[in-house]
C-alpha positions as CSV (number, residue, x, y, z in Angstrom):
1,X,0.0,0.0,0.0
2,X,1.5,3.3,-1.1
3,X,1.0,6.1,2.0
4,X,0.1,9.5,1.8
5,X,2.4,11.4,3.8
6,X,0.2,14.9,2.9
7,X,-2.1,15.5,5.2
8,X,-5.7,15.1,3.1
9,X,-8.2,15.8,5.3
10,X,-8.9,16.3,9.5
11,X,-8.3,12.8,10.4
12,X,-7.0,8.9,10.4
13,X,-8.5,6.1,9.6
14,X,-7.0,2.8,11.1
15,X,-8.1,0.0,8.1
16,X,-8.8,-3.5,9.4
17,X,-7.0,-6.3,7.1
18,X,-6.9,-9.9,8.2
19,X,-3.3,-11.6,7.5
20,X,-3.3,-15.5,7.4
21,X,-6.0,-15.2,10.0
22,X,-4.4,-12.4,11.9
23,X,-6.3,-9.4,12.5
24,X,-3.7,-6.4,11.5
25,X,-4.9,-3.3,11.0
26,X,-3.4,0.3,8.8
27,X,-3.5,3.9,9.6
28,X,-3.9,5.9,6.6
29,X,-5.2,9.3,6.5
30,X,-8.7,10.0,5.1
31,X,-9.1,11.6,2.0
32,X,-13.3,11.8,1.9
33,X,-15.2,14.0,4.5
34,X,-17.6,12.0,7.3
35,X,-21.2,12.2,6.5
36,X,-21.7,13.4,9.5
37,X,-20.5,16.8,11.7
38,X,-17.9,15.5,13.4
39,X,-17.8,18.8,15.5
40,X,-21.8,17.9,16.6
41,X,-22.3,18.5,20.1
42,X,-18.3,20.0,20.4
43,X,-18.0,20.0,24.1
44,X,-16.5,16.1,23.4
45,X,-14.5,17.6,20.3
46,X,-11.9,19.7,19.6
47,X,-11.1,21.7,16.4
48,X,-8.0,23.0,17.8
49,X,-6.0,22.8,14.1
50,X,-2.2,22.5,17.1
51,X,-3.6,18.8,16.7
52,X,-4.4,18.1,13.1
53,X,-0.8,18.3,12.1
54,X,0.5,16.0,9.0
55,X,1.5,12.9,9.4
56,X,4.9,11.8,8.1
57,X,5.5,8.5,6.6
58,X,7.4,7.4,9.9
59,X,4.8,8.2,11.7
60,X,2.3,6.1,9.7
61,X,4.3,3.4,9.5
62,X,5.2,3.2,13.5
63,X,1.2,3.6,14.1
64,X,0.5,0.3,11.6
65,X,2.6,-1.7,13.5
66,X,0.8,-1.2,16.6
67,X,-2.2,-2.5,15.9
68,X,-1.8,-6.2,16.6
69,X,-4.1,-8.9,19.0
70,X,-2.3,-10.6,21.6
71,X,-0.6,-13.8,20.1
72,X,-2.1,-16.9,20.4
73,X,-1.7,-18.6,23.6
74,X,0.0,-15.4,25.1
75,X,-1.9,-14.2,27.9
76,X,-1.2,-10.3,29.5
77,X,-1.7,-10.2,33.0
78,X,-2.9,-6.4,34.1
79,X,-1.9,-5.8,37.6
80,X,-3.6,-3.1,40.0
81,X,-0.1,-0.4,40.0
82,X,0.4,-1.4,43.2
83,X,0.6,-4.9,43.3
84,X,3.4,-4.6,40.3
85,X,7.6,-6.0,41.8
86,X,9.5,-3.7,41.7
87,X,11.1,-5.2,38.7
88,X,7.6,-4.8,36.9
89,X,7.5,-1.6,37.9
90,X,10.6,-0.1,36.8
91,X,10.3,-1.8,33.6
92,X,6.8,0.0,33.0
93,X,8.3,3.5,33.9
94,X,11.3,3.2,31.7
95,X,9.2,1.9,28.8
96,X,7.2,4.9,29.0
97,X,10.6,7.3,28.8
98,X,11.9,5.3,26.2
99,X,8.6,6.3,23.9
100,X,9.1,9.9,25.2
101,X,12.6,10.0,23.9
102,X,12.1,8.0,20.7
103,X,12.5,11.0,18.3
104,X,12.2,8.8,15.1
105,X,8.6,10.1,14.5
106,X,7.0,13.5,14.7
107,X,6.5,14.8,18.0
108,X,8.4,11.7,19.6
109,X,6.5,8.1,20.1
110,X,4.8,9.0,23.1
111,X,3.4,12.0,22.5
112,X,2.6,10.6,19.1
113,X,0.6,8.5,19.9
114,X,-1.4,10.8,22.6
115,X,-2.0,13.3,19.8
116,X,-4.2,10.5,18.3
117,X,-6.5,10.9,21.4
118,X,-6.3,14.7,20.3
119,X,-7.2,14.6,16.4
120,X,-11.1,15.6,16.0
121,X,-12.1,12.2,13.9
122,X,-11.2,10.4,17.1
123,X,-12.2,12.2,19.9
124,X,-15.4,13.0,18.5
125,X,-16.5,9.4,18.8
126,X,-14.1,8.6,22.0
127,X,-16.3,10.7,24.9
128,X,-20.2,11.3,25.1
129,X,-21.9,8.6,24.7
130,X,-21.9,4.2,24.6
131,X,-19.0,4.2,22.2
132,X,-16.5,5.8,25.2
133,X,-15.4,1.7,26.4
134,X,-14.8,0.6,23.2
135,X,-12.8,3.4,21.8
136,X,-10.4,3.7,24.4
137,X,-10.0,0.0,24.8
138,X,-8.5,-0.3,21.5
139,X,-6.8,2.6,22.1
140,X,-4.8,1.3,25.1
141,X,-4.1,-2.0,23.3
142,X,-2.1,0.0,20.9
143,X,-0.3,2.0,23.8
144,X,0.2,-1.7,25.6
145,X,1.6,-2.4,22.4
146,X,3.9,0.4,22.0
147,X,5.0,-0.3,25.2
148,X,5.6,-3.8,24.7
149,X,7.8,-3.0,21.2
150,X,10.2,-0.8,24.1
151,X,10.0,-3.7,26.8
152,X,8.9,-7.3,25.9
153,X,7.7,-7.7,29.4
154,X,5.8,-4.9,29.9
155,X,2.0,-5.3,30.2
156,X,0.0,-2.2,31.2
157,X,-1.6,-1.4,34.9
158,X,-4.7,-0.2,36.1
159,X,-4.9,2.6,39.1
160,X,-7.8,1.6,40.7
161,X,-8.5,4.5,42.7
162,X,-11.4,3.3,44.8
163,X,-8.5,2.4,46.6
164,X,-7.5,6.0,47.4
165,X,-10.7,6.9,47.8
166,X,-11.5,6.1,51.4
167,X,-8.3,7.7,52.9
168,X,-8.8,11.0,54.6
169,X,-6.9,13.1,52.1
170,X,-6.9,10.8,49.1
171,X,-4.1,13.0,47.5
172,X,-1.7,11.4,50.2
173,X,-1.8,8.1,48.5
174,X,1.8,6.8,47.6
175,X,0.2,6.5,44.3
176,X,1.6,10.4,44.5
177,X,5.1,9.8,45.4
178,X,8.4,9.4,43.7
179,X,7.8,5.2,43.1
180,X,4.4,5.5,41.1
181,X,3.2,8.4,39.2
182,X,5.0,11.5,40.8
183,X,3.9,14.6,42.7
184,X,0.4,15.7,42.2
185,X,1.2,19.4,43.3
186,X,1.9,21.4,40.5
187,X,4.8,20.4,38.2
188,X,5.5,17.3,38.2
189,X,9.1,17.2,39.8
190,X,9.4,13.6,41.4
191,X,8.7,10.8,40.2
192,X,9.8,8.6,37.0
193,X,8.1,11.4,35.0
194,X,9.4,14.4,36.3
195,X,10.4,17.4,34.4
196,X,8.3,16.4,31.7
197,X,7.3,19.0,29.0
198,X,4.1,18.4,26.8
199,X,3.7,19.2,23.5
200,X,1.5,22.2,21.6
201,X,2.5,24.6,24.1
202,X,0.6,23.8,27.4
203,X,4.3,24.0,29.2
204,X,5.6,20.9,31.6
205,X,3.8,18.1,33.4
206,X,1.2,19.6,35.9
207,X,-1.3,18.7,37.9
208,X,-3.6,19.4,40.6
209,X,-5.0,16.8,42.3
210,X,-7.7,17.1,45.1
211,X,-8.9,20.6,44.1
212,X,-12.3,19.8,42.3
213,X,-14.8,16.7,42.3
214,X,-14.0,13.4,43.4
215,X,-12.5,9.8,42.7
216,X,-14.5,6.6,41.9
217,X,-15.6,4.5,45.2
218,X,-16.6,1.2,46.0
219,X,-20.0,2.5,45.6
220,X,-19.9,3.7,42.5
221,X,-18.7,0.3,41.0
222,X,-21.5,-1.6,42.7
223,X,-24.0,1.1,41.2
224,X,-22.2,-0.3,38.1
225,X,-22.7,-3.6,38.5
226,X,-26.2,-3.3,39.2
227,X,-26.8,-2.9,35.8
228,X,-27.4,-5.2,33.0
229,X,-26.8,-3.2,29.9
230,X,-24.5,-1.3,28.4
231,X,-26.8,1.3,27.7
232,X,-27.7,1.7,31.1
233,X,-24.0,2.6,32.1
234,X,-23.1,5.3,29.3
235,X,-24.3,8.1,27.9
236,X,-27.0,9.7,26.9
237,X,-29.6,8.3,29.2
238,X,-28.3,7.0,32.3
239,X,-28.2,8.5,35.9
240,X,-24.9,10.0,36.4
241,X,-24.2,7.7,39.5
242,X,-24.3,4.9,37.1
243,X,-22.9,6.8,34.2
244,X,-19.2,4.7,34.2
245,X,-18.2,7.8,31.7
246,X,-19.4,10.1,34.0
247,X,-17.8,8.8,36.8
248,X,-14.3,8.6,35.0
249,X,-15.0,12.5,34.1
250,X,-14.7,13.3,37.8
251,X,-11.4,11.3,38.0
252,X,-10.0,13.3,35.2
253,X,-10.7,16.8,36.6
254,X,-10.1,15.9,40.0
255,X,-6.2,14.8,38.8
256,X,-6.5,18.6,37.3
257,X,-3.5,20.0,35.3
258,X,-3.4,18.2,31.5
259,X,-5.8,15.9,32.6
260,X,-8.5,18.1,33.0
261,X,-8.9,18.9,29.5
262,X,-10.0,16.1,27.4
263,X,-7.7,16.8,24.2
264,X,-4.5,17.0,26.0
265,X,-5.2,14.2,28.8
266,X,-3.2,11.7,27.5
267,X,-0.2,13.6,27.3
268,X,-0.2,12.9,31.2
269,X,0.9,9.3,32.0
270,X,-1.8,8.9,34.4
271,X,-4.2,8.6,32.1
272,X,-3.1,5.4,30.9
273,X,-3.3,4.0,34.4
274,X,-6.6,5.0,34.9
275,X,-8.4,4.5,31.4
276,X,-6.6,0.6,32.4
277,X,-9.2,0.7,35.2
278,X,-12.0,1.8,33.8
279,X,-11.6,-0.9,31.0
280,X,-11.5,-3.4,34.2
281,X,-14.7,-2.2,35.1
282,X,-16.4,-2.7,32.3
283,X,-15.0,-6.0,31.8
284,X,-16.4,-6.6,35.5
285,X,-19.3,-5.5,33.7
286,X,-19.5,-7.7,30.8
287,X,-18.6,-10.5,33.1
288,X,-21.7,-10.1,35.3
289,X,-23.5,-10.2,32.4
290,X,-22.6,-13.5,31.1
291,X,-23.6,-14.8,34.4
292,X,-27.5,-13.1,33.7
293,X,-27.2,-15.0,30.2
294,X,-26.4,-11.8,28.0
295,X,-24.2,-11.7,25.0
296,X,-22.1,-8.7,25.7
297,X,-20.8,-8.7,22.0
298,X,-24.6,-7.6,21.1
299,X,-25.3,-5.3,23.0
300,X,-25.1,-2.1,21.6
301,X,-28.0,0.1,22.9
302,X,-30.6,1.2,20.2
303,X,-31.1,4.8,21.5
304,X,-27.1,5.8,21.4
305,X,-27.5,9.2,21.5
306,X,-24.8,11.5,19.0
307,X,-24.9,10.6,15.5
308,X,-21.1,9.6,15.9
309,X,-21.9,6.9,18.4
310,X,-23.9,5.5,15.9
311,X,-23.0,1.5,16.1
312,X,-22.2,1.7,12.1
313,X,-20.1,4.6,12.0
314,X,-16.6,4.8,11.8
315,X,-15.0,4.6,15.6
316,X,-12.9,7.6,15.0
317,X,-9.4,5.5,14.9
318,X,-10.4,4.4,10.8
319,X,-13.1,2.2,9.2
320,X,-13.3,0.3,12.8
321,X,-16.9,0.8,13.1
322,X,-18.4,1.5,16.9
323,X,-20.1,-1.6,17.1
324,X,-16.6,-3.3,16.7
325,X,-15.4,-2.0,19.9
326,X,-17.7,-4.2,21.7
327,X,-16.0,-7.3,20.3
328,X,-14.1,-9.8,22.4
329,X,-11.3,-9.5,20.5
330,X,-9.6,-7.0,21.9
331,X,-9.5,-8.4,25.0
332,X,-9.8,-12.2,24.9
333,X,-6.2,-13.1,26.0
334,X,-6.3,-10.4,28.3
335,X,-7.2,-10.5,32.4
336,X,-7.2,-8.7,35.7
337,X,-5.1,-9.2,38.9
338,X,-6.8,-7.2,41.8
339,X,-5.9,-6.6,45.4
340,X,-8.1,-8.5,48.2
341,X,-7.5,-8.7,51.7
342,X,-6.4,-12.4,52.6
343,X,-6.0,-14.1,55.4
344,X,-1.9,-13.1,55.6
345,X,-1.5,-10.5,58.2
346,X,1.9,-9.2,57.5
347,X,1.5,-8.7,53.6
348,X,-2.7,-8.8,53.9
349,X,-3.0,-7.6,50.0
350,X,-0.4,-8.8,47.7
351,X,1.1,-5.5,48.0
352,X,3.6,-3.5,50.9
353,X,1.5,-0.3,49.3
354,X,-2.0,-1.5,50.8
355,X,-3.2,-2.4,53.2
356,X,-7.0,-4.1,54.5
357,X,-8.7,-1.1,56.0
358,X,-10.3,-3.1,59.4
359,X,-13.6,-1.2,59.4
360,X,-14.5,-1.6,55.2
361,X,-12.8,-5.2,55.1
362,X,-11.4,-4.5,51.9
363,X,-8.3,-2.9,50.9
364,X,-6.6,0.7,50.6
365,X,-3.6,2.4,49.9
366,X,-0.9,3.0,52.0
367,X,-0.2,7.1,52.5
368,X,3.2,8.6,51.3
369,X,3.9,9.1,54.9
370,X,3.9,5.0,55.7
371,X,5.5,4.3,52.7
372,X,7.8,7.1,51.5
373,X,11.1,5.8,52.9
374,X,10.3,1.8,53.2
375,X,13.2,1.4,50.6
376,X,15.5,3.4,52.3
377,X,15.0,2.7,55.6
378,X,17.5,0.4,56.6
379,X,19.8,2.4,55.0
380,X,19.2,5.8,56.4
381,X,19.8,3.7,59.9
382,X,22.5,1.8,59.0
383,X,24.0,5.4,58.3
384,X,23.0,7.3,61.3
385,X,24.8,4.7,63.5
386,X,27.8,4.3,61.7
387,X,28.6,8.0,61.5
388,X,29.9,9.8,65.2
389,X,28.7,13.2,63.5
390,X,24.8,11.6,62.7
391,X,24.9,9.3,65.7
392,X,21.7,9.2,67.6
393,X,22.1,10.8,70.9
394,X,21.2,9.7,74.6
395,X,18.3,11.9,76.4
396,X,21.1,12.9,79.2
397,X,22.9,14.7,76.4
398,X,20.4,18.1,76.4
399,X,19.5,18.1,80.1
400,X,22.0,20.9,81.0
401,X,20.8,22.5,78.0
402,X,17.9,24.9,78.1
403,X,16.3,24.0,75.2
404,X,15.4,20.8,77.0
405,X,11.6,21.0,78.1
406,X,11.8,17.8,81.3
407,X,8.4,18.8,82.4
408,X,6.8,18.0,79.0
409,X,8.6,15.1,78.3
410,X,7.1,12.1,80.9
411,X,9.8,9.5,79.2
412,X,12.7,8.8,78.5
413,X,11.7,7.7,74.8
414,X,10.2,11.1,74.6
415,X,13.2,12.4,75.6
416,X,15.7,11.1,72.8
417,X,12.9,11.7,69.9
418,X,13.1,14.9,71.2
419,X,16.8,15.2,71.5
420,X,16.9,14.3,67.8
421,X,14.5,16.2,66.2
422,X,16.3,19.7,67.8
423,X,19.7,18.1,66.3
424,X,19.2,16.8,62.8
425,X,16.2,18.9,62.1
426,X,17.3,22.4,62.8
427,X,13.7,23.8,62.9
428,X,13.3,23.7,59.4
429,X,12.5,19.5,58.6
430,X,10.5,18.9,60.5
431,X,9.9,16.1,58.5
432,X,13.5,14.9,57.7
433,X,12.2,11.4,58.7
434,X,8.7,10.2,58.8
435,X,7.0,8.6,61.9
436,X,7.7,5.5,60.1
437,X,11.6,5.3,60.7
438,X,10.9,6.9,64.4
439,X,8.5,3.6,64.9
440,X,11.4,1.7,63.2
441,X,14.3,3.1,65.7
442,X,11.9,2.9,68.7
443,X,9.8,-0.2,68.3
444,X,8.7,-0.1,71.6
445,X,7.1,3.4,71.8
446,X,3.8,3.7,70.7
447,X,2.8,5.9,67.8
448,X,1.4,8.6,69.8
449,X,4.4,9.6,71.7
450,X,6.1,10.4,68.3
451,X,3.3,12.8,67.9
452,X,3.8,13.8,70.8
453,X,7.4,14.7,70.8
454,X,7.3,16.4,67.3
455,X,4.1,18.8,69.1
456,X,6.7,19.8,72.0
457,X,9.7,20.5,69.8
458,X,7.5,22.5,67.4
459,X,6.0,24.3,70.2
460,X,9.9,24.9,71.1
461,X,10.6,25.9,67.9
462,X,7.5,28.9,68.2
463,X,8.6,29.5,71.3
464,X,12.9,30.1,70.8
């Protein structure tokens, strides 16, 4: 097939060939207009002409090759992020740099690739209506597979964030730290991702997270799985506590930064980790119902809404139609692994990132304050004792000093975390080490006289 590498019209096409009984599939860009507005309804599309640059033949020819099925017999194993090794991990994270600095296409291949989320002729049929699932699960087979062309291993995660959500400040989770996604506070400067800068001008990696709406809860998947059709989960029609679209809406803006915006969201890596989940959910979905005797493959709801969620018109990623996306075969040789709470107390969820939360029975993540330093613990202690200059000091040490406060401190524990904080921290970390080392140096304290300690030296601190 001879490609077109000028642009002829606002769009690509992916075009489905089967190969000695492969299913393979070519990008080539569209030369005839849709007959429909693919700008109908905009708030789901964008006309934003940044996006709608030409492709080169490079980049045409890297897109073809992603879109292959699983191999026969080969079965991809999508782990929650947390219950990844550390191996795993790694691997996923460097696979993901590796597309970012692969400058053999336009753009380079990571941001290539996001740009196709951006293009009009696909986000028009990707958001607002029953067509959302299937759209983006292809989509994230492709990224899988881009991935996987980086790092053989490498199968993509899901972020389920109903995991987050019961914590007290959900933007605490370790999902935020330096071993998953990165800071959620503004640039993105920790993390395997950090320093990033995005394409088309909207500056480096940011986010937001916490500031407006809400994650998905345990709730909201049982209001899910309620259900029986696919209709009654996506758009137009549906209550918004059952909407799954909906529900994945409030996920996006709550993340903020890039990922508020629908046409620059995938830019973000964190996307990828959550559209994983939501494609969990609805294969939860189309699981349950199999067990009430319904064909998932046929059911494509009758009253669909937008014109380009029509089940025979083209998905937005080629001459894929919408009604295609509801096919198994996109994710036949593909399953789930998900956290439960088990009957092992020290390691209760597969993972030293959750843990069962007592009062829900099920499980949650661990806060960057728990599990911030777990690598380095050992270390950092190892250190302190070997070093005369970093050595921890005895409680008698400060007792001719003034800054010593005896008639606050009722123990002698109390007395050495205090000693410690007023020499390592000079007043200004406060939270050089977390309560998790303190607990480590002092198992037999309880947690409360760490809190304790760190109140009376801050009070100090006010009060010198």
């Amino acid at each position: 097939m001879e490609i077109a590498t000028q642009i002829l019209g606002q769009g690509v096409f992916i075009n489905p060939v089967n190969i000695n009984g492969s299913v393979k599939v070519e990008f080539v860009e569209f030369e005839q207009p849709l007959d429909f507005d693919i700008h109908d309804e905009s708030m789901f599309a964008t006309s934003d002409p940044r996006f709608e640059f030409p492709l080169t033949e490079a980049d045409v020819t890297w897109l073809n090759s992603l879109f292959t099925l699983p191999e026969q017999g080969e079965t991809r194993v999508r782990k929650e992020y947390r219950l990844l090794t550390e191996e795993e991990r790694n691997n996923f994270h460097t696979a993901i740099n590796m597309l970012k600095n692969d400058s053999t296409v336009s753009l380079n291949k990571y941001d290539l690739l996001a740009n196709i989320h951006s293009r009009s002729s696909s986000n028009t049929a990707a958001h607002g209506g029953p067509g959302f699932l299937g759209w983006h699960r292809v989509f994230l087979l492709l990224f899988e597979n881009a991935l996987r062309q980086k790092i053989r291993t490498v199968t993509l995660p899901y972020w389920d964030c109903t995991l987050d959500q019961p914590l007290p400040h959900p933007s605490q989770s370790v999902i935020w730290s330096h071993l998953f996604l990165g800071n959620g506070n503004g640039q993105v400067k920790t993390g395997p991702f950090r320093n990033w800068d995005t394409q088309f001008g909207f500056g480096l990696l940011h986010r937001q997270v916490s500031s407006l709406r809400h994650l998905m809860s345990a709730n909201d998947l049982k209001n899910i799985l309620e259900e029986e059709y696919l209709g009654n989960i996506s758009y137009p029609d549906t209550k918004s506590s059952k909407n799954l679209e909906q529900l994945h809406n409030n996920v996006h803006v709550w993340v903020g930064g890039l990922m508020r915006k629908i046409e620059i969201g995938a830019f973000d890596p964190v996307f990828y980790v959550l559209h994983s989940f939501v494609d969990k959910v609805w294969e939860d979905f189309r699981i349950h119902q199999r067990s009430k005797g319904i064909d998932p493959t046929k059911d494509y709801p009758e009253f669909y809404g937008r014109r380009n969620h029509a089940p025979f018109a083209p998905m937005g990623l080629g001459n894929i139609m919408v009604i295609d996306g509801i096919s198994n075969i996109w994710n036949e040789n593909i399953m789930h692994l998900q956290p439960s709470c088990g009957n092992n107390s020290t390691n209760a969820c597969g993972s030293k990132f959750l843990k069962c939360g007592l009062s829900i029975e099920r499980c949650v993540s661990k806060t960057i304050d728990e599990m911030l330093e777990y690598k380095d613990i050992d270390k950092i202690k190892d250190s302190v004792e070997a070093k005369p200059e970093t050595k921890f000091i005895s409680s008698s040490t400060f007792k001719s000093n003034n800054l010593y406060r005896q008639t606050f401190l009722q123990s002698n524990h109390l007395s050495q975390i205090y000693d410690n904080f007023s020499l390592y921290n000079d007043g200004n970390q406060m939270d050089l080490y977390s309560d998790t080392l303190y607990l480590h140096l002092f198992p037999d304290i309880e947690h409360s006289a760490i809190q304790k300690a760190k109140e009376i030296y801050t009070q100090h601190l006010k009060s010198t």
